[in-house]
matplotlib code that plots the C-alpha trace (Angstrom):
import matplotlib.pyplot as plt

x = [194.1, 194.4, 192.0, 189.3, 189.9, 186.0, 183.8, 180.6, 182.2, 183.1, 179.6, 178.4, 180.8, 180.2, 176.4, 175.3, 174.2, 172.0, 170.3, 169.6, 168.2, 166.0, 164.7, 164.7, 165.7, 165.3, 168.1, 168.7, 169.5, 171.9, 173.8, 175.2, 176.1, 178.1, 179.1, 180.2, 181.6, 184.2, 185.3, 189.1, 189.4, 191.4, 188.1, 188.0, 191.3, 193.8, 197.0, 201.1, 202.3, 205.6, 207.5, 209.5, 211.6, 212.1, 211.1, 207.9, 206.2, 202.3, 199.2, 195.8, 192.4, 189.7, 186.5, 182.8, 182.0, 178.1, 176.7, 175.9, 179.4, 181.2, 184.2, 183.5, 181.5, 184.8, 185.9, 182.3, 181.7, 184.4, 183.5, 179.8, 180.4, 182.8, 180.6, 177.4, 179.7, 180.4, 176.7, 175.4, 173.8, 175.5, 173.0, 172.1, 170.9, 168.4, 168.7, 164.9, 164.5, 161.0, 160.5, 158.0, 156.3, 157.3, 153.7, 154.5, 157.2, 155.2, 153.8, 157.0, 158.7, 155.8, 157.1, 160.0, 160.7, 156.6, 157.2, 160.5, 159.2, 155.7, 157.9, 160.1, 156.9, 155.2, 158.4, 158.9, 155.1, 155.3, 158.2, 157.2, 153.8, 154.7, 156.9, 154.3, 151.4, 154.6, 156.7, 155.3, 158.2, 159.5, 161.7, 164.4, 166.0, 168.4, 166.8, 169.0, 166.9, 167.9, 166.4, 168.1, 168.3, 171.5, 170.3, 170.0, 165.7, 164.0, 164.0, 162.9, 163.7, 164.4, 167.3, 166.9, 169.4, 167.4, 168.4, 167.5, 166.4, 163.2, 162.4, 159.3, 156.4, 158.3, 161.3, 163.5, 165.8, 164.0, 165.4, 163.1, 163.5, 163.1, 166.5, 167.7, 166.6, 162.6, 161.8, 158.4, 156.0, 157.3, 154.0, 151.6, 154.7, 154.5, 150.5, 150.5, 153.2, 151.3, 148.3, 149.7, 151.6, 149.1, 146.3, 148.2, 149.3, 146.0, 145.3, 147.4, 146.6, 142.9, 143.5, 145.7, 142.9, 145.2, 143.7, 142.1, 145.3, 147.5, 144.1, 145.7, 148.9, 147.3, 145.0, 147.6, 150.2, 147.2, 146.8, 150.5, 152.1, 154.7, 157.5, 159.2, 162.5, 163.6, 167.6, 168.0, 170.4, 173.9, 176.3, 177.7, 176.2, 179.6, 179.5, 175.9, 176.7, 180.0, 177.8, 175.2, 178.0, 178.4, 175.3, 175.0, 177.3, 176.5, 175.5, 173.7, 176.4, 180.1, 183.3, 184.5, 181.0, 181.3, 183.5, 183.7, 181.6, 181.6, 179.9, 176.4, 176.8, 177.3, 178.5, 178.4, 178.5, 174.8, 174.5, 171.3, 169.3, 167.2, 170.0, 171.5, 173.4, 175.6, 177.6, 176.3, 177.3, 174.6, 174.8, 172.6, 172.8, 174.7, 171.8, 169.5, 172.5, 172.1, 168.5, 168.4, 171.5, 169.1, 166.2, 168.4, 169.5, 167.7, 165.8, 168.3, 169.2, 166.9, 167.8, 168.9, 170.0, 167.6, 167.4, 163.9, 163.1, 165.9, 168.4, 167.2, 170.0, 166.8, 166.0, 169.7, 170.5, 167.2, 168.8, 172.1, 170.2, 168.3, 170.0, 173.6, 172.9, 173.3, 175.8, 176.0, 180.2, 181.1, 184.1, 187.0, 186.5, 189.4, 190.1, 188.6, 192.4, 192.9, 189.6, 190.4, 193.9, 192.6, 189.8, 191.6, 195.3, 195.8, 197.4, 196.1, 199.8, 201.9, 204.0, 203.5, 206.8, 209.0, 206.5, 208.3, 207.6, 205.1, 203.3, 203.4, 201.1, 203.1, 200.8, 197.3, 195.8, 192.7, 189.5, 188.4, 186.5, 183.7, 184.4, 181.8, 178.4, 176.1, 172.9, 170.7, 168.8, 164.7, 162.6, 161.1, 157.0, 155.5, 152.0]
y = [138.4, 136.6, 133.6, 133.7, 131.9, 130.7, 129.3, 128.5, 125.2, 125.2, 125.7, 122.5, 119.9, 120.9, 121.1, 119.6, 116.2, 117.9, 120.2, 117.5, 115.2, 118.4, 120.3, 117.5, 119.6, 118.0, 116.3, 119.3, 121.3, 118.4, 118.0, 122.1, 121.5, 118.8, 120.5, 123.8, 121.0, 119.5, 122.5, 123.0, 119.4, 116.4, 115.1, 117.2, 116.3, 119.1, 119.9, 119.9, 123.4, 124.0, 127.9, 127.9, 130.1, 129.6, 126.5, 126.7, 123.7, 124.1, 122.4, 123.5, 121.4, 121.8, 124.1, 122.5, 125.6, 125.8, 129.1, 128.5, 128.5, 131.4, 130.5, 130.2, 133.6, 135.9, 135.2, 134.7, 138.1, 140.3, 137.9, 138.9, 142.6, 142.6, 140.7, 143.5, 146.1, 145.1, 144.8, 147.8, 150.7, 153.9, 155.5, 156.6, 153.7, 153.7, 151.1, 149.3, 147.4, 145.6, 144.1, 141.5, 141.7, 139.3, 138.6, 136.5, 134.3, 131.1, 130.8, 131.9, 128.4, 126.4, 126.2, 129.2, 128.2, 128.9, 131.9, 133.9, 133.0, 134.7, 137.6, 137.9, 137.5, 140.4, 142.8, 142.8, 143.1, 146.2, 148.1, 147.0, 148.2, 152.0, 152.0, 152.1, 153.9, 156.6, 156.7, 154.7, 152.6, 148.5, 148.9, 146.9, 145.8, 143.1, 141.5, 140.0, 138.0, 138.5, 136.4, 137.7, 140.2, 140.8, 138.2, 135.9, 136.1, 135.6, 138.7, 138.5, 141.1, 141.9, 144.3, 146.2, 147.5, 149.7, 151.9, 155.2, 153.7, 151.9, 150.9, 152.6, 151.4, 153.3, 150.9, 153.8, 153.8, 156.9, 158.0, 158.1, 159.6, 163.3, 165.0, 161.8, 162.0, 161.0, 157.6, 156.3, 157.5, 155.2, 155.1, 154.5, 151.7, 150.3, 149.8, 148.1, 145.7, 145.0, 144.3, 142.4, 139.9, 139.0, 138.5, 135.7, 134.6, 134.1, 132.8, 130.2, 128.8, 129.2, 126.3, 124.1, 124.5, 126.4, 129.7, 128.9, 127.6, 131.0, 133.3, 135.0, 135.5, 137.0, 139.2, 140.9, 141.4, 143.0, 145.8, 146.5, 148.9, 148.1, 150.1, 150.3, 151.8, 154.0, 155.4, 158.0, 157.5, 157.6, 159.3, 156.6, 152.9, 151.7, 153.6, 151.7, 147.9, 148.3, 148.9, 146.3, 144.0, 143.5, 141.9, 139.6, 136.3, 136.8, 134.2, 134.6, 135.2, 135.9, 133.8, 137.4, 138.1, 134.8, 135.9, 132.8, 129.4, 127.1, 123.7, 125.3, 128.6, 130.9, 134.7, 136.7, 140.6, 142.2, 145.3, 147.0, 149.3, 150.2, 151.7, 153.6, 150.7, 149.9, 146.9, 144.9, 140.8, 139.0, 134.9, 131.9, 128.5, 126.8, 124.8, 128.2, 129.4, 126.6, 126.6, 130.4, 129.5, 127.0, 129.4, 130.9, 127.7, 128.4, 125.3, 123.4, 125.0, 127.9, 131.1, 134.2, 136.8, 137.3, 139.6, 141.4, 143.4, 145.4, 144.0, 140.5, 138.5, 137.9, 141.9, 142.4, 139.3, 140.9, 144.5, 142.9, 142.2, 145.3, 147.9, 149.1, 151.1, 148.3, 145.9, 142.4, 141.6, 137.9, 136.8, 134.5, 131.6, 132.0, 130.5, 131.7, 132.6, 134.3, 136.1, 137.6, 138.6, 140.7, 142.0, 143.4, 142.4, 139.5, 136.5, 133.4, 131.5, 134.2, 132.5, 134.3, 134.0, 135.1, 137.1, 136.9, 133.0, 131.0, 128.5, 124.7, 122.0, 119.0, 116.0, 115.9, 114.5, 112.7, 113.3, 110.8, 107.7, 107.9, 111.4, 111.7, 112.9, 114.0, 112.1, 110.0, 112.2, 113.0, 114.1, 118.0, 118.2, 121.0, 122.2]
z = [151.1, 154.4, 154.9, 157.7, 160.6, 161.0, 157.1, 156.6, 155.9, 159.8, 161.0, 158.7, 159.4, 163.3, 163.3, 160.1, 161.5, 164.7, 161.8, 159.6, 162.6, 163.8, 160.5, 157.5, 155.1, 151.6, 149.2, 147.0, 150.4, 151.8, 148.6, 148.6, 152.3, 151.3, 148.6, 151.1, 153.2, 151.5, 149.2, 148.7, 150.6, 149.9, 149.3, 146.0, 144.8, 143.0, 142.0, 142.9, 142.0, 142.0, 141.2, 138.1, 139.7, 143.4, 143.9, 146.3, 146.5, 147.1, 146.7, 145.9, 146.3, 144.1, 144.8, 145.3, 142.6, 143.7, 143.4, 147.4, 148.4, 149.8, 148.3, 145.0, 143.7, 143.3, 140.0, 138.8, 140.0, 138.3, 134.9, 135.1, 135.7, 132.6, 130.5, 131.3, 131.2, 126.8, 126.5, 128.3, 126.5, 126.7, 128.6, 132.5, 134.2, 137.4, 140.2, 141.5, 144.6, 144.5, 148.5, 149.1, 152.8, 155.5, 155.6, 152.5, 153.5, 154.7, 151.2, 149.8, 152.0, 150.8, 147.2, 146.9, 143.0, 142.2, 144.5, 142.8, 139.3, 140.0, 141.8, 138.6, 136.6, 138.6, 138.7, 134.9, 134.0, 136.1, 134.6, 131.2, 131.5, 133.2, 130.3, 127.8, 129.6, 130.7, 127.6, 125.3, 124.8, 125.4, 128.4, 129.6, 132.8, 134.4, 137.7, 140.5, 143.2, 147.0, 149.8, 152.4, 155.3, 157.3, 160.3, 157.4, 157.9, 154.7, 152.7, 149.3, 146.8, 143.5, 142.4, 138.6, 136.9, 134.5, 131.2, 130.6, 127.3, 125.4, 122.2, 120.6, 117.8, 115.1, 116.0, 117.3, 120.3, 122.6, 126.2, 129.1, 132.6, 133.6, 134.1, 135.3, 138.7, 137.9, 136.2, 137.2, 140.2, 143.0, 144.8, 141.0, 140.6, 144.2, 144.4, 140.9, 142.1, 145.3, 142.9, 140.5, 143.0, 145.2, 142.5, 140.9, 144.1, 145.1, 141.7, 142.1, 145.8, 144.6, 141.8, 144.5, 146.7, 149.8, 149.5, 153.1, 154.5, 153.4, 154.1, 157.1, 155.5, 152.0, 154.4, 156.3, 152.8, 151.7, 154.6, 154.6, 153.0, 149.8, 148.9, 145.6, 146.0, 142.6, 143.0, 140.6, 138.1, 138.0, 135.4, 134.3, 133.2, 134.2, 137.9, 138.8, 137.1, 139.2, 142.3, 141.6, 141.1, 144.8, 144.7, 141.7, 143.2, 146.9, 148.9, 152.6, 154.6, 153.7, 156.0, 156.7, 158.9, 161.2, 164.6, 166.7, 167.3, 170.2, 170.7, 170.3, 169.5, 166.3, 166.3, 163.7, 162.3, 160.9, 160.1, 161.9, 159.2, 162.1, 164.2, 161.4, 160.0, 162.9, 162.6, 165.6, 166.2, 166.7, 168.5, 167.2, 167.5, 165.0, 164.1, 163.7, 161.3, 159.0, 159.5, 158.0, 155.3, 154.0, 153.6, 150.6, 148.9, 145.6, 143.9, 141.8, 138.3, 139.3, 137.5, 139.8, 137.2, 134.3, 131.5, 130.1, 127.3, 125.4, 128.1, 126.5, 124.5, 122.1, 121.4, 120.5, 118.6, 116.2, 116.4, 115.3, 112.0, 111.7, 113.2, 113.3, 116.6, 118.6, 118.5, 120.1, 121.3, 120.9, 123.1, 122.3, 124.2, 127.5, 130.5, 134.1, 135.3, 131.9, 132.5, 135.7, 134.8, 131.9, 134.2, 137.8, 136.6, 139.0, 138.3, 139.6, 138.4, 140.1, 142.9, 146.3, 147.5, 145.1, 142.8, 139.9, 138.3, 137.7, 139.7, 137.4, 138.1, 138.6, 139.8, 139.6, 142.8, 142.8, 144.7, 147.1, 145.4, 148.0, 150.2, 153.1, 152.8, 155.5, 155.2, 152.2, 150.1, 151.0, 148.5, 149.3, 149.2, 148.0, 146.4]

ax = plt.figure().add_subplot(projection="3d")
ax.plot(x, y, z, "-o")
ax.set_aspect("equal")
plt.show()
């Protein structure tokens, strides 16, 4: 795979210190574009390689590994894909998409980690309670949060990967969904979400005394209209984790989307949903770009991918005991490289030239005792 000529980590080291100087973003937010800064640098430090066979000599710098980082989702990916893949129940799965309103996203920016866990909160509260008054079962589902749209606006959503399955008050494993096509009545399922968010938003900026502030904003979420998308379900559990995959180590913009960047400017490829999906570029200034990256850096050790009901690691680890239908698969303990070898086949140790040996660390190179940072740290305010 050829490298791109333009990064992320391009469009920070040049316009890092104007953003920082115009927006103040807070610490947390400075530290990942460090962090996207100086990945696979000198700064980091790595390895000598050397072939075992030909000879190549090569050297590799260490990754930044935050979750923020273009560069370092791949491998993370094809792991997590595997891992749900061993766990998943055998059954059709359906694929959710809960949107919140734009009319949301100035109280969303006023504290996004109170936000996403009230969203989360509000998404599996829904599903679990159409599963009961519908079916009469405990549901499950794995949520992924998106914030993004393809201009890299702020765009929060949820993504559910949903079994055809629940568990009933006779303890017994029971299928749900008509003909596989019909899960729960999108509309019933969209006003109840709207319902449910909203209240305890307003709940909340009641107690913190800001219900005034966010009035207008609450007012006009209200008189819009929410939609739940439902996909119907595939054939396969594997066909559907495979395609949510794409989504679960994303960050807000891929290096392969940025086409060129000047001294002020940044131009990149969206796709426009309104113009049936045509891949259009679109030019900002390199200090909007990291402006709208930093709208999706997620609060520090805030949890993106999360598991309810009988998706739970809890509900299983109990099944394990009780019942034989379901069984929980504990992994030997391997490396990342070995990891993705057994996964797609590819060698991470393979030697590029010659193909046939091995690539042998020879020297370890250290990471720079004080590599450069882009400003101090300021504490983020929020309510």
């Amino acid at each position: 795979m050829t490298r791109p000529k333009l990064e992320v980590a391009d469009v920070v080291r040049s316009f890092a210190q104007s953003f920082i100087e115009q927006h103040q973003p807070n610490g947390y937010q400075k530290r990942v574009l460090n962090a996207i800064s100086l990945c696979r640098t000198a700064a980091l430090g790595g390895h000598l390689y050397a072939c075992d066979n030909c000879g190549l000599i090569q050297i590799s710098y260490n990754s930044c590994r935050n979750r923020h980082c273009p560069k370092c989702q791949g491998s993370n990916q094809a792991v997590w894909v595997d891992e749900l893949l061993q766990r998943a129940y055998p059954v059709q799965h359906y694929h959710l998409v809960f949107t919140v309103p734009e009319a949301l996203n100035t109280v969303c920016m006023a504290d996004n980690r109170w936000f996403y866990n009230l969203l989360f909160d509000a998404v599996w509260q829904c599903l679990r309670a159409f599963g009961y008054s519908k079916y009469g079962v405990e549901t499950g589902a794995v949520c992924l949060l998106h914030t993004w749209g393809q201009n890299l606006s702020l765009h929060p959503h949820i993504h559910c990967l949903m079994p055809a399955l629940g568990y009933d008050l006779r303890q017994k494993f029971k299928p749900i969904g008509k003909k596989g096509s019909f899960l729960f009545p999108v509309r019933q399922l969209s006003m109840s979400f709207k319902g449910r968010l909203l209240a305890a938003v307003k709940s909340h900026l009641k107690k913190c005394n800001h219900l005034q502030e966010f009035k207008p904003a609450l007012e006009k979420a209200y008189a819009s209209e929410w939609v739940v998308f439902c996909q119907p379900s595939f054939a396969k559990a594997e066909h559907v984790i495979r395609y949510l995959g794409q989504y679960t180590h994303r960050v807000a913009i891929s290096n392969n989307r940025i086409l060129s960047m000047d001294d002020k400017y940044v131009t990149f490829n969206m796709k426009d949903y309104a113009d049936n999906a045509r891949v259009k570029p679109l030019t900002i200034s390199g200090v909007e770009f990291l402006r709208r990256f930093c709208l999706h850096i997620l609060p520090k050790s805030f949890v993106r991918i999360r598991y309810f009901g009988i998706c739970s690691s809890r509900f299983r680890a109990r099944m394990l005991v009780k019942d034989e239908e379901v069984k929980m698969l504990v992994s030997k303990q391997t490396s990342k490289a070995e990891r993705v070898f057994q996964i797609n086949g590819f060698d991470l140790f393979c030697c590029q030239a010659c193909h046939k040996g091995k690539m042998v660390a020879l020297v370890v190179i250290p990471r720079t005792r004080s590599p450069d940072t882009l400003l101090p740290a300021k504490s983020k305010t929020s309510f």
